[in-house]
C-alpha positions as a Python dict, from the first residue, in 0.01 Angstrom:
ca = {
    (1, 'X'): (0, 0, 0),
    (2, 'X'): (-258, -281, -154),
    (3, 'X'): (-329, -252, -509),
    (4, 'X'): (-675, -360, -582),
    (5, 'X'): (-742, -538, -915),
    (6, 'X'): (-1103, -601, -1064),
    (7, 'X'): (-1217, -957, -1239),
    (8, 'X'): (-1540, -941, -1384),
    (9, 'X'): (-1703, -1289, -1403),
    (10, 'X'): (-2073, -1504, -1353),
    (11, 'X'): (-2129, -1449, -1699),
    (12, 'X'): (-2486, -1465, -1876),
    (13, 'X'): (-2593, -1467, -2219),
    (14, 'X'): (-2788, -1437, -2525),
    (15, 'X'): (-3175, -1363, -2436),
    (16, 'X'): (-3053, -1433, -2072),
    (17, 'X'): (-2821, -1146, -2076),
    (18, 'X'): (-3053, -885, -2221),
    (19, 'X'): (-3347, -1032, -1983),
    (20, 'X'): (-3054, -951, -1673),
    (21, 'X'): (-2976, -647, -1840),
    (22, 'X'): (-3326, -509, -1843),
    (23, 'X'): (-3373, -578, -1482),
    (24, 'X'): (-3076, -396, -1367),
    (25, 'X'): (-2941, -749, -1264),
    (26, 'X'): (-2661, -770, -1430),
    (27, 'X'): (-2429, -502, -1639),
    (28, 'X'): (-2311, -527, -2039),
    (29, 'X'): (-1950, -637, -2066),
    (30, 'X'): (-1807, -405, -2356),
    (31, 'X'): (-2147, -246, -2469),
    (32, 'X'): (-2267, -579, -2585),
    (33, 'X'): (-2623, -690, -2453),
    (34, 'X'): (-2549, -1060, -2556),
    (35, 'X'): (-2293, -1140, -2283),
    (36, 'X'): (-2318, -949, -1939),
    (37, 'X'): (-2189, -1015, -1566),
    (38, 'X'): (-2335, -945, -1193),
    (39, 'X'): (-2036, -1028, -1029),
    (40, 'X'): (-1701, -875, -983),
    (41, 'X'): (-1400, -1030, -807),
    (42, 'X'): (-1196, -813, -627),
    (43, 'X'): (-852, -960, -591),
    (44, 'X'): (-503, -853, -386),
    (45, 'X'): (-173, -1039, -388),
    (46, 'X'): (-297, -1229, -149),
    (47, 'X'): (-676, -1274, -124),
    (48, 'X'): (-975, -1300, -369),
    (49, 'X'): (-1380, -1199, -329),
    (50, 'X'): (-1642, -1248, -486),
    (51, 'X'): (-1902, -924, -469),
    (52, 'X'): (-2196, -937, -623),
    (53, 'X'): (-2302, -583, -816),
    (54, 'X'): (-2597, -542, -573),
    (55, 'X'): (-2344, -522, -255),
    (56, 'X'): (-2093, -328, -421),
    (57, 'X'): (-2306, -17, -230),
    (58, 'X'): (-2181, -218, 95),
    (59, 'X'): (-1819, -220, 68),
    (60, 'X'): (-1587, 90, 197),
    (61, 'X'): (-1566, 367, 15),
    (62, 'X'): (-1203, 241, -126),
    (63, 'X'): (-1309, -72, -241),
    (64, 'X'): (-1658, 131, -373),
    (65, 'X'): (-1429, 381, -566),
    (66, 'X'): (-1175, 100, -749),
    (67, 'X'): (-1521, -118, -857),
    (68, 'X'): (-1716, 175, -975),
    (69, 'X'): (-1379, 325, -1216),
    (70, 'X'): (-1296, -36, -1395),
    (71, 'X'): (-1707, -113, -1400),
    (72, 'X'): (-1706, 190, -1619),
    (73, 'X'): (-1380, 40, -1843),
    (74, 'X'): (-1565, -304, -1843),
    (75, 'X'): (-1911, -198, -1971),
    (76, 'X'): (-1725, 93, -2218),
    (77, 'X'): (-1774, -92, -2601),
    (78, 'X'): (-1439, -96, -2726),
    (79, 'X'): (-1444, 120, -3108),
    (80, 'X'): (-1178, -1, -3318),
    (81, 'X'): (-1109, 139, -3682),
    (82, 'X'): (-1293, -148, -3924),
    (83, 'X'): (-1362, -401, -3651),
    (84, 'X'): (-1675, -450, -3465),
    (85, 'X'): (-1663, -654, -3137),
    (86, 'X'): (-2018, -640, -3094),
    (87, 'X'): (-2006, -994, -3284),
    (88, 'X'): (-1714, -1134, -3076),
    (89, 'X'): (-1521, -1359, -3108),
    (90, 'X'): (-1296, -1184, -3395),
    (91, 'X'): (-1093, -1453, -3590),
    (92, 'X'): (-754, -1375, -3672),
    (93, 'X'): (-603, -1615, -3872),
    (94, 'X'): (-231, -1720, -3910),
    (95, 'X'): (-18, -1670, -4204),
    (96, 'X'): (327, -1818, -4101),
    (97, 'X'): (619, -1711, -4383),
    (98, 'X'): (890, -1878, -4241),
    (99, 'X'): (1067, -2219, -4296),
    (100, 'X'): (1081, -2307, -3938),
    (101, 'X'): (764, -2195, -3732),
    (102, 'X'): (606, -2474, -3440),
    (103, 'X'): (331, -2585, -3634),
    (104, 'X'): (322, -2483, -3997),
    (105, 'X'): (679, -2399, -4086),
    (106, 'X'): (778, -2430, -4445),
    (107, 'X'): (395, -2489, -4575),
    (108, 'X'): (280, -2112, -4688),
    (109, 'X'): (635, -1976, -4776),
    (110, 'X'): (679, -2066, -5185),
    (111, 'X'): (494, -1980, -5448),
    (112, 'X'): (155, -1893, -5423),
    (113, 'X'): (73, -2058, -5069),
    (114, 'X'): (59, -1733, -4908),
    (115, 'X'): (-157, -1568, -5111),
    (116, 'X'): (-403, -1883, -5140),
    (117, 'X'): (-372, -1932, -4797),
    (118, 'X'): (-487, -1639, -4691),
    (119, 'X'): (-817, -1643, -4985),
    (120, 'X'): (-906, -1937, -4748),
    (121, 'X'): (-878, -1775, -4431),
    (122, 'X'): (-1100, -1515, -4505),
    (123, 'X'): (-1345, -1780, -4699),
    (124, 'X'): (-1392, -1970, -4374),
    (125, 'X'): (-1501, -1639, -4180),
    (126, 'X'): (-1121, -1492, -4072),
    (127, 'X'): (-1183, -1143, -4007),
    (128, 'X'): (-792, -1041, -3943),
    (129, 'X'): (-480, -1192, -4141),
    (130, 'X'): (-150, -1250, -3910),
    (131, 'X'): (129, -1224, -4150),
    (132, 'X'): (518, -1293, -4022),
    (133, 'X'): (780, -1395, -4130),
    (134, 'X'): (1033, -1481, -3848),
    (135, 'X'): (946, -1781, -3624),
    (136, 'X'): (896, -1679, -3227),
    (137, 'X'): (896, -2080, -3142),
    (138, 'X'): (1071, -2188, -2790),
    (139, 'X'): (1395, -2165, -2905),
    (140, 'X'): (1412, -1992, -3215),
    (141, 'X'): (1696, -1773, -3337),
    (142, 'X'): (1685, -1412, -3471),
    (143, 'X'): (1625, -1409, -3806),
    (144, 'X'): (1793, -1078, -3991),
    (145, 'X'): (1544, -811, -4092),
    (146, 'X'): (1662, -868, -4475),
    (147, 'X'): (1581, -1214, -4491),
    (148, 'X'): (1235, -1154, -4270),
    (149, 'X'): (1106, -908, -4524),
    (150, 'X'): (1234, -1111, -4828),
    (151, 'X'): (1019, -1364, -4699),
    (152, 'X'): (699, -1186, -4644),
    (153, 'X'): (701, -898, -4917),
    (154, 'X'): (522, -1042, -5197),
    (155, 'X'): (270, -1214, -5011),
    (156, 'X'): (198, -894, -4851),
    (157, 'X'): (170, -686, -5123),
    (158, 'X'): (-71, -941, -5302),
    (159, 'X'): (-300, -971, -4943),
    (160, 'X'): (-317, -572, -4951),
    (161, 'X'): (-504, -580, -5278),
    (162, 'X'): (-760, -817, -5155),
    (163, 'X'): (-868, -489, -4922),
    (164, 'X'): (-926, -711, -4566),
    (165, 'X'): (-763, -590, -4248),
    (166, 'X'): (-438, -712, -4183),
    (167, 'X'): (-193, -715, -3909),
    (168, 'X'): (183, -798, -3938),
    (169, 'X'): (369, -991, -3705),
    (170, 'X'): (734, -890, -3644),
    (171, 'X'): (978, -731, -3372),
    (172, 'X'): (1172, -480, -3575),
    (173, 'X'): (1082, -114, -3654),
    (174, 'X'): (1263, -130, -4036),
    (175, 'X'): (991, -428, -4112),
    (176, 'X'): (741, -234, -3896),
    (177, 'X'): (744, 84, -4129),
    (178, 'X'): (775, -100, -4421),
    (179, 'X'): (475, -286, -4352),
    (180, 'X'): (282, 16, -4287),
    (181, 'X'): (358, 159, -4587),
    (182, 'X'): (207, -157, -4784),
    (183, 'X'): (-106, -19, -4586),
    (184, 'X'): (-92, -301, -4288),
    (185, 'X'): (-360, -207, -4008),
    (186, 'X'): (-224, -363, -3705),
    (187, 'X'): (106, -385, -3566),
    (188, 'X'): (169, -760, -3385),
    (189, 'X'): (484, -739, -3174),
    (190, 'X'): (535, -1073, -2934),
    (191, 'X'): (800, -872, -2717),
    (192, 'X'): (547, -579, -2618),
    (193, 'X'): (803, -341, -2806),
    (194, 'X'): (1093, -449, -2594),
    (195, 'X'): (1311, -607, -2898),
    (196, 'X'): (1407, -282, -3088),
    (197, 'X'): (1429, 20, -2921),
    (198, 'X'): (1282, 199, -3239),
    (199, 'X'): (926, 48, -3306),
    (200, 'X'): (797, 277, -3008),
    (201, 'X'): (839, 588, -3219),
    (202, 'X'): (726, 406, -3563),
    (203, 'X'): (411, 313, -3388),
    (204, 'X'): (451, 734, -3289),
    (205, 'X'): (529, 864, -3613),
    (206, 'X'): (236, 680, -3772),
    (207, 'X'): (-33, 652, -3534),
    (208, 'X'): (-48, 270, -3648),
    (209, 'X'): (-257, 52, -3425),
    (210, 'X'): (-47, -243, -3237),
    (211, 'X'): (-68, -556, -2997),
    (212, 'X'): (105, -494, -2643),
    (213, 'X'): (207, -912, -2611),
    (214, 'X'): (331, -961, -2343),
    (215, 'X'): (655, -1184, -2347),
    (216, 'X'): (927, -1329, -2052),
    (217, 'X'): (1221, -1314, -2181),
    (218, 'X'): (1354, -1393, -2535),
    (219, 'X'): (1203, -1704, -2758),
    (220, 'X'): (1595, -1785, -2716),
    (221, 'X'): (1527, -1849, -2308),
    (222, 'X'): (1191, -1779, -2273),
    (223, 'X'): (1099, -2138, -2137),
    (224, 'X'): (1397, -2180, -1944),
    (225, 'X'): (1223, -2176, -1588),
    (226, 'X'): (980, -1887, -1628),
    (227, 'X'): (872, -1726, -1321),
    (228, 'X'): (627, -1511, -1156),
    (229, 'X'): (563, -1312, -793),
    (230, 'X'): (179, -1369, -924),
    (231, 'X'): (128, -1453, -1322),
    (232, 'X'): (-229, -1272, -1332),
    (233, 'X'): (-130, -943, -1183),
    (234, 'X'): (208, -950, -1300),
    (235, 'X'): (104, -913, -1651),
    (236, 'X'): (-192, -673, -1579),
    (237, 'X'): (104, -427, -1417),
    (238, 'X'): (292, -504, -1751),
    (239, 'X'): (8, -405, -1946),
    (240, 'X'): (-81, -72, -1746),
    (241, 'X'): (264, 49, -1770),
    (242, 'X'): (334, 35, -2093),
    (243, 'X'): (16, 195, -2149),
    (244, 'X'): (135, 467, -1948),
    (245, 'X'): (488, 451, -2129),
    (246, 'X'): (291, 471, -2458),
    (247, 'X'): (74, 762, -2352),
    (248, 'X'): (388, 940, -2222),
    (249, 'X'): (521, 923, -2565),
    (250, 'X'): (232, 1034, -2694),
    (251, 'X'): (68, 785, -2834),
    (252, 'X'): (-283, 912, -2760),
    (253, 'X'): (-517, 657, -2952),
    (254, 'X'): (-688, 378, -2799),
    (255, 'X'): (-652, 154, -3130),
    (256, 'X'): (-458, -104, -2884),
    (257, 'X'): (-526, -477, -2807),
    (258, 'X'): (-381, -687, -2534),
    (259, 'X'): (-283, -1030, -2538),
    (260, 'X'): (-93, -1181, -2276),
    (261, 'X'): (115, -1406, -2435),
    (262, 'X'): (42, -1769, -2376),
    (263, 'X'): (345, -1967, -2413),
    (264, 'X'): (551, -1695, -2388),
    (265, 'X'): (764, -1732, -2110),
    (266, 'X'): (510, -1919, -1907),
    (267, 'X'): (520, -2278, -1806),
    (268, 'X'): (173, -2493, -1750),
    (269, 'X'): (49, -2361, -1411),
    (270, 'X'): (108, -1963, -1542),
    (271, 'X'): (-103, -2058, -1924),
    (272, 'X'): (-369, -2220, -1697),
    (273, 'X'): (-403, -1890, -1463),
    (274, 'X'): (-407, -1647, -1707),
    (275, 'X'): (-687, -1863, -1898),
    (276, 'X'): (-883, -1930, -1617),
    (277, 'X'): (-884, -1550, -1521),
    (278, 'X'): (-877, -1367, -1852),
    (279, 'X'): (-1164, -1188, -1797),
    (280, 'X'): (-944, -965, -1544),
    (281, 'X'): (-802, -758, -1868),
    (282, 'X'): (-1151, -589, -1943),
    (283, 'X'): (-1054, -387, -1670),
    (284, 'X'): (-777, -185, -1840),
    (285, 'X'): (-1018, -73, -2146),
    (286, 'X'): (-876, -248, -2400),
    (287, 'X'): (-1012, -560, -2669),
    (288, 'X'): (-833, -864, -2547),
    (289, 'X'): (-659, -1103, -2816),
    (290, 'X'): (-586, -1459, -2760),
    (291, 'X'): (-344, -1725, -2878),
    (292, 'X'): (-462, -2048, -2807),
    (293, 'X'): (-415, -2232, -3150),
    (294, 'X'): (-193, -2554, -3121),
    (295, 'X'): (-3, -2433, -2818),
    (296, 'X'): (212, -2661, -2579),
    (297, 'X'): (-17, -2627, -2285),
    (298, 'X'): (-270, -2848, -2467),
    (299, 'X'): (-23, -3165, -2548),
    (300, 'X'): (58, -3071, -2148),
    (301, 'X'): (-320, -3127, -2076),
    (302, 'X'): (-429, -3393, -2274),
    (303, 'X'): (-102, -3656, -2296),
    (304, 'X'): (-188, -3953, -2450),
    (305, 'X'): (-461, -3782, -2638),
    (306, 'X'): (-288, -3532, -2810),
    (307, 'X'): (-234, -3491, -3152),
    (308, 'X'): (-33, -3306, -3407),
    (309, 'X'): (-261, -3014, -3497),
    (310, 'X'): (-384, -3042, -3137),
    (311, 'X'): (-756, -2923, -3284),
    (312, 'X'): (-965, -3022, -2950),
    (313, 'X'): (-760, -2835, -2737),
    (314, 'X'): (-735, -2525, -2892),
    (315, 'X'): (-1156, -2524, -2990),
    (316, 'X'): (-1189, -2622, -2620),
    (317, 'X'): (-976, -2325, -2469),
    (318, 'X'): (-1102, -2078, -2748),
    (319, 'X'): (-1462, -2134, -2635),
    (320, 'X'): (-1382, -2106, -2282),
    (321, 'X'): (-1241, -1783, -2381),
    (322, 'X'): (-1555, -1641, -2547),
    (323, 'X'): (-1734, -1742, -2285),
    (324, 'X'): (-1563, -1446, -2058),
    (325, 'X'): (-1598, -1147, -2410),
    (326, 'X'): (-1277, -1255, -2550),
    (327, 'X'): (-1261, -1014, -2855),
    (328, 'X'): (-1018, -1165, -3085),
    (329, 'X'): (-865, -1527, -3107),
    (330, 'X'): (-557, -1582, -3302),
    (331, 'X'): (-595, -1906, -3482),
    (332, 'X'): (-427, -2129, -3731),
    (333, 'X'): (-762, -2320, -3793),
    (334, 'X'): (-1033, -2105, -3899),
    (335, 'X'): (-1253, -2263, -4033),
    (336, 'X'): (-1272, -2581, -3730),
    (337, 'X'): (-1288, -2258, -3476),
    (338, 'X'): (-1553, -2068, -3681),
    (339, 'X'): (-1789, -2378, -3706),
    (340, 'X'): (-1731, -2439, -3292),
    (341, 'X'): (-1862, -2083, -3222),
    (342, 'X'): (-2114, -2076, -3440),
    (343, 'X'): (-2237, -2443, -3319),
    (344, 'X'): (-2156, -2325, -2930),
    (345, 'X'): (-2345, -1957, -2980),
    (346, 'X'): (-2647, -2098, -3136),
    (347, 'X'): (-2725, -2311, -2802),
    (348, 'X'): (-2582, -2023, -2584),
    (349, 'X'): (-2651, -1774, -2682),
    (350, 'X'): (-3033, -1782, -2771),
}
């Protein structure tokens, strides 16, 4: 049986958009009037098309039925407790514990640098703060739950007080509920809940919002010859089923976010398909998060031209993602990011 799978894309916006919008030629991606679409690709494992909106009347009644069910996810504006999308993109900015992570280990985990780190986050227009403690790097080893909350637990419990919305990074239920009880909002889990066995019923037990990432393998192995039947639908299966695991649990809140996990078990090809096509994920009903920030792919990309903190790259990719309604983009650089978008929507968006 063919599985049909919805991309929306031909994106307009600003004054544009709501002129489109107005003339019924072209629809609101997430409720927002600023960015819409009249085109929707409908792809198979092995063919693509393009249809615009006004022929979707044209196409058999299958084909009709699939369009007309996502179009209703795509346009749906995604309500999230204390987080608008309506002014997308969301920063969420990176607060990395740990002695050892890719591209900041070792600079935020004595003292005070935590805590500071984060005041300048939110300065420079971060809306969400990524706190973790255990490195997910290519390669990185497990780091006991002991040591992982030793090294986040007084930076957390200093960030709560500032009263800004705050998401923790880590695998492991014992950290998870921990966290929660120092009144994190978001639950960040790089192996989709497939590390520990537990977190599924922590997220349960207290109706905690959360991240399905979506992860190949361990960090461990995870870039040890990834591979894929088809990258783009592969993960958009991933994503639907544990939905469906989590709803069969009875998780019944839609306080989820995807993010597909680039770099996570994915070599070049697979981080430029999923980028390329990320707009496909609006389909499932969900805000879509993004991890762009300083990430191998670029170095891949630019060779000669890259550089440590690999800034161009990740304001490049991060833009291209807005440009499909991107909700959220997990950065390290907030402030460089912030002043791209704001540069980029004020002569796109007007």
């Amino acid at each position: 049986m063919i599985k049909y799978y919805t991309r929306a894309c031909n994106f307009y916006y600003g004054l544009i958009s709501k002129e489109k919008i107005k003339k019924k030629l072209s629809l609101p991606l997430n409720g927002n009037n600023l960015i819409s679409f009249d085109t929707i690709e409908i792809i198979t494992s092995k063919n693509k098309k393009k249809i615009h909106i006004s022929e979707i009347k044209n196409q058999s009644n299958k084909i009709k039925k699939k369009i007309k069910e996502d179009i209703k996810l795509i346009k749906r504006k995604k309500k999230f407790k204390r987080l608008n999308f309506l002014n997308f993109p969301i920063l969420m900015g990176v607060i990395n514990l740990t002695p050892d992570s890719f591209s900041d280990g070792g600079k935020y985990n004595k003292k005070n640098s935590g805590f500071n780190h984060a005041n300048y986050l939110i300065k420079k227009g971060c809306q969400i703060l990524d706190i973790g403690g255990e490195s997910t790097r290519p390669g990185a080893k497990d780091v006991d739950k002991i040591i992982e909350w030793k090294r986040i637990n007084k930076t957390l419990k200093k960030v709560r007080k500032l009263n800004k919305f705050i998401s923790l990074d880590t695998r492991k239920s014992w950290i998870m509920e921990k966290g929660i009880k120092n009144k994190v909002n978001l639950i960040n889990d790089v192996s989709g809940f497939d590390y520990d066995a537990n977190t599924k019923y922590v997220l349960k037990k207290y109706k905690t919002p959360f991240v399905i990432h979506h992860m190949q393998g361990t960090p461990k192995n995870m870039q040890k010859n990834p591979r894929y039947k088809n990258v783009l639908l592969d993960i958009y299966d991933f994503f639907e089923n544990k939905i469906k695991k989590m709803r069969l649990l009875g998780i019944k809140h839609n306080n989820i976010i995807l993010d597909p996990g680039i770099g996570f078990g994915k070599n070049l090809k697979h981080n430029m398909t999923l980028i390329n096509n990320i707009s496909i994920f609006h389909s499932l009903g969900f805000p879509i998060m993004l991890g762009v920030s300083r990430k191998r792919f670029i170095k891949d990309l630019s060779g000669n031209n890259d550089s440590k903190e690999r800034l161009g790259g990740t304001i490049s990719s991060s833009l291209y993602a807005m440009t499909q309604g991107i909700q959220i983009l997990r950065v390290h650089d907030v402030n460089e990011v912030s002043q791209s978008i704001k540069v980029f929507k004020s002569l796109n968006f007007k």
